[in-house]
N, C-alpha and C positions, 0 to 999 in steps of 0.2 A: 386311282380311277377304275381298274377292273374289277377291284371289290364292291364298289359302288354302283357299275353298271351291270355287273351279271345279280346281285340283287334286286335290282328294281326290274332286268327282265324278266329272272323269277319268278317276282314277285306278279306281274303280267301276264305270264305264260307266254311268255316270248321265247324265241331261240338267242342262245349264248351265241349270237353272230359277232364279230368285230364290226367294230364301226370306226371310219375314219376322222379322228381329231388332230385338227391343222393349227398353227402357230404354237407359241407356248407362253410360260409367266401364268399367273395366278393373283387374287386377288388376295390380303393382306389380310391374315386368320387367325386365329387358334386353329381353325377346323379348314378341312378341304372346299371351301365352298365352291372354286371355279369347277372342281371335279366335279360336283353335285350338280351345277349349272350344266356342264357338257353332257353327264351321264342322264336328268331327266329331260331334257331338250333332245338327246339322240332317243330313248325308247319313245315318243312319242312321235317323231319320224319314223321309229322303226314299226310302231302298232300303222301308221299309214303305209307304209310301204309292204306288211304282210296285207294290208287291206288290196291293195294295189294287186300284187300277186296273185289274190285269189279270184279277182275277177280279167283278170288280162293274161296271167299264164308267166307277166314280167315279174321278177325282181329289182325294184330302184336301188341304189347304190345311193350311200348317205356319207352326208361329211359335215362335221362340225367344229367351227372356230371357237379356239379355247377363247380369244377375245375377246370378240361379238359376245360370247354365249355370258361370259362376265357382265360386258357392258347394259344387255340386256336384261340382266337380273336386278339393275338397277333403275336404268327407263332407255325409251326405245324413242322419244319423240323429244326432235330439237327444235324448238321455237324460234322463229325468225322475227325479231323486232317484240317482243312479247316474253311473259315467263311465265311458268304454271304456279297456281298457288301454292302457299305454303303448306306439306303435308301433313303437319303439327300441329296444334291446339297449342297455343302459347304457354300453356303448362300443364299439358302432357310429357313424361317424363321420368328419369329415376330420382331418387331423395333419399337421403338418409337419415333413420330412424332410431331410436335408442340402441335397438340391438343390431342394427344390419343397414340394409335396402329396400327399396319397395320401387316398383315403376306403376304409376298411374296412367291410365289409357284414357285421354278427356275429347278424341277428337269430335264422334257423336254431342249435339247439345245436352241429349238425356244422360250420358255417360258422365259427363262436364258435373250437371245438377247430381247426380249420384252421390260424387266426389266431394262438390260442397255442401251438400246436408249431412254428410258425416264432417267435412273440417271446416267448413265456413267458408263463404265467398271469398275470393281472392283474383285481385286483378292482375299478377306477376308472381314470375316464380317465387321473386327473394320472401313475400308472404307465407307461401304456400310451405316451402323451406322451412319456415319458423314454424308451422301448426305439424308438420308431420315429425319433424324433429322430438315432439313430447309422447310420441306412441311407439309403441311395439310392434314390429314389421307383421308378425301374426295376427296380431289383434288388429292392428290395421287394413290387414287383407282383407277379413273379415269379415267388417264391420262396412267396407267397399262394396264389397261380392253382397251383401245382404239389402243395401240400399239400390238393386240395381247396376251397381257401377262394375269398373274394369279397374283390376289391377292384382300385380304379384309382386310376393318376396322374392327377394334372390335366394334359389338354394344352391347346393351341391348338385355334382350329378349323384354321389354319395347318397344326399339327403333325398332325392328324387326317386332313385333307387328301391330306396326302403319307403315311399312315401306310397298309401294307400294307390293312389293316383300313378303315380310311376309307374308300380308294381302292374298296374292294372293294363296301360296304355302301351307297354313295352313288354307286354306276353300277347297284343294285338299283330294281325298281319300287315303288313305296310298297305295294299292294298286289299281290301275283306268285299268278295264275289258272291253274289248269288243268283241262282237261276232264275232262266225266265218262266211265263206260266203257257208256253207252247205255242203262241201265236207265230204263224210263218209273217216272215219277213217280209216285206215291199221290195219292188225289181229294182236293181243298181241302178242309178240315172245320173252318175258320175263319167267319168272319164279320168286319162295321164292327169291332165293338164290341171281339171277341178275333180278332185276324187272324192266330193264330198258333198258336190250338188244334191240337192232334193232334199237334203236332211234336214229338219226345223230342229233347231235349239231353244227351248225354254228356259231361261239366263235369269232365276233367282238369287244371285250374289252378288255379295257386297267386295268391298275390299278384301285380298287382294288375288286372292287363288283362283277361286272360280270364275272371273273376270280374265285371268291368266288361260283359263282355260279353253274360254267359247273364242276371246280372240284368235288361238290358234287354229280355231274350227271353223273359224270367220274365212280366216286366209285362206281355207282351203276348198269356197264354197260353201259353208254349209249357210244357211239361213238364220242366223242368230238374232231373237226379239231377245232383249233384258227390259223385264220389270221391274219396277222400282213405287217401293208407301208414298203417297202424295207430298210426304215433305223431307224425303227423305235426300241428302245430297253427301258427296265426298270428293271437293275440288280439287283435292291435290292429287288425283288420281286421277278422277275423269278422263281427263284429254290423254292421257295414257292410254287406259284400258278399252273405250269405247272403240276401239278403231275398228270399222269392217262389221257394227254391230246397228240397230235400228232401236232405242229406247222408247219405251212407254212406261205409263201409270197408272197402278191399277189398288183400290183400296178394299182388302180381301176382308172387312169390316162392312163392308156394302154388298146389299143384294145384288145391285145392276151389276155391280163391279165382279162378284163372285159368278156371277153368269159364264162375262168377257171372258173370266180366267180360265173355266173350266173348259168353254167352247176352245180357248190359247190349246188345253192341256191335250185335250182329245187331240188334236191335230197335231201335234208335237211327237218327234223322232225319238230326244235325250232331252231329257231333264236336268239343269245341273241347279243345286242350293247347296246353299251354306247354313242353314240357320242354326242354331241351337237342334240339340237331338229330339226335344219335346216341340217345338216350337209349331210346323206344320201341322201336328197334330192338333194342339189345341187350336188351330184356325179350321177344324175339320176335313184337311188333306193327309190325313197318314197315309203310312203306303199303301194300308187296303182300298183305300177312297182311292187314290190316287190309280190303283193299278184298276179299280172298276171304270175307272174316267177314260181311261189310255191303256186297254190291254197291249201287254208288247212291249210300254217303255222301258226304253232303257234310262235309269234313273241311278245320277252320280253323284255322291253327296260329300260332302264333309264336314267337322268340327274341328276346335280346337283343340278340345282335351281329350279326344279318342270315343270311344263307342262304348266302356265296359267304366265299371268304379264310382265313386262318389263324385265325381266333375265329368262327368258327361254332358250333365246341362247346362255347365260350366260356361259363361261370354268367354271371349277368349281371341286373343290377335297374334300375329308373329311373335312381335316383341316381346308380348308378356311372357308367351312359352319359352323363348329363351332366356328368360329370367327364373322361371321353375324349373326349367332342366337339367337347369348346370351348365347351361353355356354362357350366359355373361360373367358367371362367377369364373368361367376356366380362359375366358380370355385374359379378365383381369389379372388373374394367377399369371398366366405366360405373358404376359405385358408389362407384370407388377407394376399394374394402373392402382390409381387407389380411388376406382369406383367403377361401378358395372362396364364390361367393356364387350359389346354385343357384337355378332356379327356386322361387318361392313356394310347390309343391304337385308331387304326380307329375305333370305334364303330358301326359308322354309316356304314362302307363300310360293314364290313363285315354281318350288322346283315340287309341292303338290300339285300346283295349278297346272305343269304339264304332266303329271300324270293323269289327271283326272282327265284329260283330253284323250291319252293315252288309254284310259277306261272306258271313255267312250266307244274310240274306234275299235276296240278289241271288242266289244258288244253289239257291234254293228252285225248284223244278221242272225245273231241268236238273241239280243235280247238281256235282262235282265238287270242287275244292280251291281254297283261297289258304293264300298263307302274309306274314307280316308281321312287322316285327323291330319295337324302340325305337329303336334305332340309325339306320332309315331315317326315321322319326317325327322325328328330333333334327335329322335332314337338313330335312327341310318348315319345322320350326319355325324355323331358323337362317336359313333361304331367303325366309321370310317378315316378316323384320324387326323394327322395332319395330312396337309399336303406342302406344293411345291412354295420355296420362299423365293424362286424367280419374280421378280417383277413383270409387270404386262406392261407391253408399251403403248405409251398412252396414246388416245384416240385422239383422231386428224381428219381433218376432211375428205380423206377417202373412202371413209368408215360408214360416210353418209348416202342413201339414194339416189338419185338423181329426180327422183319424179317429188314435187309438191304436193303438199298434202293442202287442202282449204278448210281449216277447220273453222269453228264460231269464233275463237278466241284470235285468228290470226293465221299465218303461211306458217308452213313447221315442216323441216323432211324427217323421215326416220331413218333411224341406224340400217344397214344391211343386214338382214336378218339371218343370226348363225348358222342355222341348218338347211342345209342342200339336200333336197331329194331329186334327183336325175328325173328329169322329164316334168317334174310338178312344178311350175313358176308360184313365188307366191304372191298372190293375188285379191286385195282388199277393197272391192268394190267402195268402200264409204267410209269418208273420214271421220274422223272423232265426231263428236255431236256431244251437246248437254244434253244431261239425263230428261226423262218425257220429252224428247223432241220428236215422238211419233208416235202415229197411231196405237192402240195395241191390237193389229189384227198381224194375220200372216197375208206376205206376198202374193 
């Protein structure tokens, strides 16, 4: 755990403080993932509570449940009388190939169509099984990655290591800072209790990080709109990530619509995306556009496959990174599974996701950008070992709210939320929602 957490403050400019972590037990790994849950869930408390201090003169005191912090790495909303869709594409997946593994990412439809114009439609796995079974995990990747789609071989960390791509993403900084262009800041209009009031969040991401992100900036006040392409959806997510946020749609292909967005942009505190490292650009927002729009932003970004190398512009999801990392391959190795055996839950997304929140708040009155991949995330966690093989003991109805939540889908409480900061209740104005259920203006 202290390895873990004094690099990610580091990695922040944070202080090497202690931070209090309550219960014990871990979730079931190759790797330390609950430690990685506790250690980026606490610095992103902790970038709010240096936020805290500098405008109040206090220091909050922080504590975080190894449990919680687990149980929320996995989902945070229990549905009453209801269940959330399934988060899979009926064959999305790993498969084995003449020489190896390969895991196919099909949840997107266009992702899906990718996959079967290189193998051919297929209505079930057992299909699908049979046409990847005749290729070559390389050549297969390839030939995926080239028609648009998603997907990776399993490597080594070894082969990762030595892999162009590796090489490249794992001499990157966990989190990569840049200054701002000297705009003064706007007056505090927070408090203890919402230390985040006033601040608009412009919420371009998808699945699963950056959604990780603004909800934690949701809870604490901030103003979060997330835009979303006119057809674009991810139900097995939704009712999760939404919470505390207001969804619009906006199609950045359209004049009217490029208008709305830019009038969003200007008025926006932090920007958070995910897309592809090209991607904004060629819609004509790079960051020079972007910084002429919104002097001042602070703009947070991330990829998949890191900033530097030949897959930067790489599609790219949790799972598949731990399938090029060397982490499914080293579970299976310590499991002597005999087939990919990946972490218990996205690890990676969620424990960027509170950094990036983490990056926000640390940029709050100066300004300027980070940027963060999964890829470098998979680096810390691999760097960081095992951990504890106690058991967690399993969740109960105490674990849960008290207060209902009213979403579209149904009544749902959520988990207690792991991290405690002294004096800050957390606080989520609005319940989940389907995506486009709002305007896209600001409050």
């Amino acid at each position: 755990m202290t390895g873990l957490l004094t690099s990610i403050q580091a990695a922040l400019g944070l202080p090497h403080t202690t931070i209090a972590f309550t219960s014990s037990g871990a979730l079931p790994s190759a790797f330390a993932v609950t430690d990685l849950a506790c250690a980026s869930i606490a610095v992103a408390g902790q970038a709010v509570s240096e936020w805290l201090h500098q405008h109040t003169g206090r220091l909050p005191c922080l504590e975080v449940d190894r449990r919680l912090a687990s149980f929320w790495f996995a989902s945070s909303i229990r549905p009453v009388g209801w269940t959330v869709p399934p988060l899979w594409d009926p064959i999305a997946g790993d498969y084995a190939t003449k020489d190896g593994w390969i895991r196919l990412h099909t949840n997107a439809p266009h992702h899906r169509a990718a996959a079967e114009h290189v193998l051919g439609a297929c209505t079930d796995r057992s299909a699908m099984a049979a046409r990847v079974a005749q290729w070559g995990k390389t050549e297969l990747e390839d030939a995926v990655i080239a028609a648009g789609g998603c997907a990776a071989e399993m490597r080594t960390w070894a082969q990762w290591q030595a892999h162009p791509q590796g090489l490249a993403v794992n001499a990157e900084s966990l989190v990569q800072f840049a200054g701002n262009d000297g705009k003064e800041s706007k007056p505090w209009r927070g408090s203890v209790a919402q230390p985040l009031t006033g601040i608009r969040v412009l919420d371009l991401t998808r699945v699963l990080a950056g959604p990780i992100a603004s909800r934690f900036l949701a809870g604490l006040g901030a103003d979060v709109l997330r835009i979303d392409p006119p057809s674009w959806n991810e139900p097995g997510v939704v009712p999760e990530v939404t919470l505390g946020k207001r969804c619009a749609r906006l199609d950045l292909h359209h004049c009217a619509d490029r208008a709305v967005f830019e009038s969003l942009l200007s008025g926006a505190d932090i920007l958070l995306h995910g897309y592809r490292a090209d991607a904004l650009e060629r819609l004509g927002y790079g960051l020079a556009e972007r910084r002429k729009l919104a002097p001042g932003l602070i703009d947070v970004c991330l990829n998949a496959y890191g900033w530097s190398g030949p897959w930067r512009h790489r599609r790219g999801f949790d799972s598949l990174v731990q399938m090029s990392s060397g982490i499914a391959d080293a579970g299976m190795q310590r499991q002597k599974a005999d087939k990919p055996t990946p972490l218990p839950l996205q690890a990676l997304d969620h424990a960027t996701g509170y950094l990036m929140a983490a990056a926000a708040v640390r940029l709050l009155g100066s300004g300027g950008s980070a940027r963060l991949s999964l890829a470098r995330m998979a680096k810390l966690l691999i760097d960081g070992g095992t951990g504890t093989a106690e058991p967690l003991r399993p969740e109960d109805e105490h674990d849960q709210g008290v207060l209902v939540e009213q979403t579209p889908w149904g009544p749902a409480h959520r988990l207690n939320v792991p991290l405690k900061i002294s004096g800050t209740p957390w606080q989520w104005t609005l319940a989940s929602c389907e995506l486009g259920s709002h305007r896209p203006q600001w409050w």
